[in-house]
C-alpha positions, 0 to 999 in steps of 0.5 A, spaced: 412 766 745 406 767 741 403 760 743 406 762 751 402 768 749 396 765 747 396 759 753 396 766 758 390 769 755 387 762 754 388 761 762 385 768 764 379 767 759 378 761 763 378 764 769 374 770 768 368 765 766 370 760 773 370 767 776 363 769 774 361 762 777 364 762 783 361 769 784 355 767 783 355 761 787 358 765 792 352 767 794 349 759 794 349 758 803 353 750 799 359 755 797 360 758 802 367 754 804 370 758 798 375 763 800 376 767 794 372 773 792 371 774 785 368 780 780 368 782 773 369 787 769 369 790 762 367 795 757 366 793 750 364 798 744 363 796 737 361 802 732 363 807 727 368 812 727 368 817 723 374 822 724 373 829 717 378 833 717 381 838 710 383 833 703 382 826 708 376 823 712 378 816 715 373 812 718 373 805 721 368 799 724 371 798 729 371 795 737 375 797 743 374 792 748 377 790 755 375 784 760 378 784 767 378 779 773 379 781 780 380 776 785 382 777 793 382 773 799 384 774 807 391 772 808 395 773 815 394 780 817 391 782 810 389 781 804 391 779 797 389 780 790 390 778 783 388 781 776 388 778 769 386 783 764 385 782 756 383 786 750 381 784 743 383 789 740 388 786 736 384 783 732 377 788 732 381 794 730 385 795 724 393 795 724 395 801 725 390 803 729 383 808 731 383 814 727 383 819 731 385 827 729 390 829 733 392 822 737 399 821 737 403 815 741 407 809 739 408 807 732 406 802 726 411 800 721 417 803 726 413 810 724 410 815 729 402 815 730 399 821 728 391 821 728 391 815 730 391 811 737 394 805 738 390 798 739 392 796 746 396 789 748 392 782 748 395 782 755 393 788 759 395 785 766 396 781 770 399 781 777 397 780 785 398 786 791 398 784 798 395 789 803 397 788 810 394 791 816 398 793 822 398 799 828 393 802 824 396 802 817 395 799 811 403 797 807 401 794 800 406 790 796 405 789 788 408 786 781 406 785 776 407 782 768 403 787 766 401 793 770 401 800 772 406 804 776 404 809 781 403 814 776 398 819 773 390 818 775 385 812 773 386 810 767 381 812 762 378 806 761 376 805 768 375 812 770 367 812 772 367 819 768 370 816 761 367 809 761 361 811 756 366 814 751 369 810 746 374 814 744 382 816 748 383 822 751 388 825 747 393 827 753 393 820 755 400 820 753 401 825 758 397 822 764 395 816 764 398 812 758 403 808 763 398 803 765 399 797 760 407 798 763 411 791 762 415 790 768 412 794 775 414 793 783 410 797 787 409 799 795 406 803 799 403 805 806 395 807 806 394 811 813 386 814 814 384 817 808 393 818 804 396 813 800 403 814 799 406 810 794 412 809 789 414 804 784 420 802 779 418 799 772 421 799 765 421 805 761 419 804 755 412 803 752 410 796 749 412 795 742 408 793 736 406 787 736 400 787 740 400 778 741 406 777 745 409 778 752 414 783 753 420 782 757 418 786 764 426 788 766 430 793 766 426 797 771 429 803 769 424 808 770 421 810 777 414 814 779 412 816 786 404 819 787 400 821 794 394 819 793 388 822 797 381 818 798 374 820 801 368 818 801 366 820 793 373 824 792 380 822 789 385 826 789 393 825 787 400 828 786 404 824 782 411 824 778 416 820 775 421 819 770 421 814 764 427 812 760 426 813 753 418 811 752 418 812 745 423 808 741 423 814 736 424 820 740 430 816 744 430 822 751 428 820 758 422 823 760 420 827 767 411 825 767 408 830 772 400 829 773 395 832 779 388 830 778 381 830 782 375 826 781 368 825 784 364 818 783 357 820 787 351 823 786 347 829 785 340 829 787 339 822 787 343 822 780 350 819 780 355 823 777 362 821 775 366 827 774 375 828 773 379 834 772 386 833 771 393 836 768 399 832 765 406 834 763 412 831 759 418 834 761 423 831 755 430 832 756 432 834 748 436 840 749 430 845 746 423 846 748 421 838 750 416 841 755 408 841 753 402 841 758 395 838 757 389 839 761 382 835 761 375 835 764 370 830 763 364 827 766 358 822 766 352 824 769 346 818 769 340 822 766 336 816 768 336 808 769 337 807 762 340 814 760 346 817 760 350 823 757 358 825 757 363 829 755 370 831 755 374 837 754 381 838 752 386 843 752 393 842 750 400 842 744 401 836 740 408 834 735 404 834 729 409 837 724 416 833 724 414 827 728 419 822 726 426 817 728 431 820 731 438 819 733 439 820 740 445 823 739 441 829 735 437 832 739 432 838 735 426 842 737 420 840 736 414 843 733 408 844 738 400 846 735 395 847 741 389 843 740 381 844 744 377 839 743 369 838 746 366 831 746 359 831 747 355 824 747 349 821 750 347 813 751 341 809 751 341 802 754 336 799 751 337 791 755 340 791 762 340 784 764 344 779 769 348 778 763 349 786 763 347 793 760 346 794 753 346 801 750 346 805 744 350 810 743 353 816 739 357 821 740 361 828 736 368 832 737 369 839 735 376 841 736 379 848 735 385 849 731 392 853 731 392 858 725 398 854 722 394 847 722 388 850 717 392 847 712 392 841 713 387 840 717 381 846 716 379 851 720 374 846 724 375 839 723 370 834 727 369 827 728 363 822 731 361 816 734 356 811 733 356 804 737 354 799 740 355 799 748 356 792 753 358 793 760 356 788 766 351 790 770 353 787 777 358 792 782 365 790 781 371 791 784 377 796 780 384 795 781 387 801 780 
């Protein structure tokens, strides 16, 4: 399976450079005959984490990364369009994972992450969409191996507001943390500027070994979202219910998220900027309920300067996170968080080859009466990195 694995990556990795070379070739009058339309993108942070709380201050040199290609060309009626998506992040981050105070989601050694953030899979995605026009509709069909069902706004990763901040939102769990789903058929329609789309996909998140291929089935879990597009807005209404996400929680979940995003400009500055809540409803007889909203933004200063920041208000299972027996169902114990992000980057090379930036970042985070043992009365966290992305325009999948 590992060899299988690393044969895939290998083939995308090979696909991503061709794409860039018939991306620029594409604009050669000789290469016109090609069909296929190419774009790259990616986003790759190398730097220091530094995450203070009370007794422990973990720290880490680290890199979270990702590269993505997209290709689509006209077909009968429409258009159809393939991903590839990869990650080094097995390798550029430690085992168990990013520090991160407050993170939790996923395991290492079969024990729940808390202050940590999961390294994400070598294999992200990898599916194909076919959008066909008729009668003034556009229908869409997808699948993939790797993919995200139709539940929760862009994921972090790409969203315009969060692409300069190295670190995971802490209610991803809870918005958006579905997008490296194993398994994922997709439909939809398109009608001016409303999409109504829906999903089925298998439930539970990816397991810890970060190298292989899932299986994609059973498909046991659904999601639907109404999505509404125009001009600089995005917004979406979405909901589903996944079958046992996490193997040491074993409750099916209900994920209800609702989002509005801005990628436009002030002025002549642009400016990216994401208001969302998410909710996970889980079914263990107590109180399995718990709320997280988000506001995030990335405002480009100048060509070369930008500043972000992100603030969370929400509850995380901190205290009594552990495997339980599905047939013991318990209360959790929920602690309200706040946290604030400010940061600024510095891109200090911007060439065909990309931008290069440097950049730096501190959390500050409110917490609960009940948390200050353990973790003191105001715990904090920074970031210094280094910071590539592509310079070109690319074309996201979401």
């Amino acid at each position: 399976m590992r060899r299988r694995c690393v044969f895939v990556v290998v083939r995308v990795g090979l696909c991503i450079f061709a794409g860039s070379a018939a991306a620029q070739e594409h604009q050669h009058p000789q290469a016109a005959a090609s069909t296929w339309k190419w774009s790259v993108d990616g986003n790759i942070f190398v730097g220091y984490n530094y995450q203070q709380r009370l007794y422990v201050e973990p720290t880490a040199v680290e890199s979270q990364n990702w590269l993505m290609l997209a290709g689509d060309r006209s077909g009968p009626r429409g258009r159809l369009q393939v991903i590839g998506m990869v990650s080094l992040e097995p390798f550029t981050i430690h085992d168990i994972g990013s520090p991160q105070l407050f993170q939790t989601g996923e395991s290492y050694n079969r024990i729940p992450l808390i202050n940590y953030q999961h390294p994400h899979d070598l294999l992200m995605g990898l599916g194909a969409t076919y959008a066909l026009t008729h009668a003034g509709a556009t229908y869409i069909f997808g699948a993939d191996l790797v993919g995200s069902p139709t539940l929760g706004p862009t994921a972090f990763m790409h969203r315009p507001s969060a692409r300069s901040n190295p670190q995971a939102p802490l209610i991803h769990h809870y918005l958006d943390s579905t997008h490296i789903t194993p398994g994922v058929v997709r439909a939809g329609v398109t009608h001016g500027s409303l999409t109504l789309e829906a999903s089925a996909f298998r439930g539970l998140e990816p397991d810890e070994d970060r190298l292989n291929i899932e299986r994609p089935w059973p498909l046991d879990s659904w999601a639907a979202r109404v999505r509404w597009r125009r001009g600089p807005w995005d917004a979406q209404f979405s909901g589903g219910h996944l079958k046992e996400p996490e193997w040491f929680e074993p409750f099916d979940t209900t994920r209800l998220t609702a989002s509005i995003a801005f990628d436009g400009q002030i002025g002549t500055r642009p400016l990216a900027m994401t208001l969302a809540w998410g909710e996970n409803r889980q079914f263990n007889g107590f109180n399995g309920n718990v709320d997280g909203f988000l506001l995030e933004g990335d405002l480009r200063l100048a060509n070369t300067s930008t500043v972000y920041g992100r603030t969370e208000v929400t509850a995380k299972e901190l205290f009594g996170l552990h495997a339980h027996p599905k047939d013991q169902a318990h209360r959790h114990w929920f602690s309200d968080v706040t946290a604030v992000t400010a940061g600024y980057l510095r891109d200090v090379s911007i060439t065909r080859a990309g931008r290069v930036g440097v950049g730096a970042d501190i959390t500050l985070y409110r917490v609960a009466p009940d948390m200050a043992p353990y973790y003191g009365s105001s715990p904090r966290s920074f970031h210094i990195f280094l910071r590539w992305r592509p310079e070109v325009a690319v074309t996201h999948v979401h």
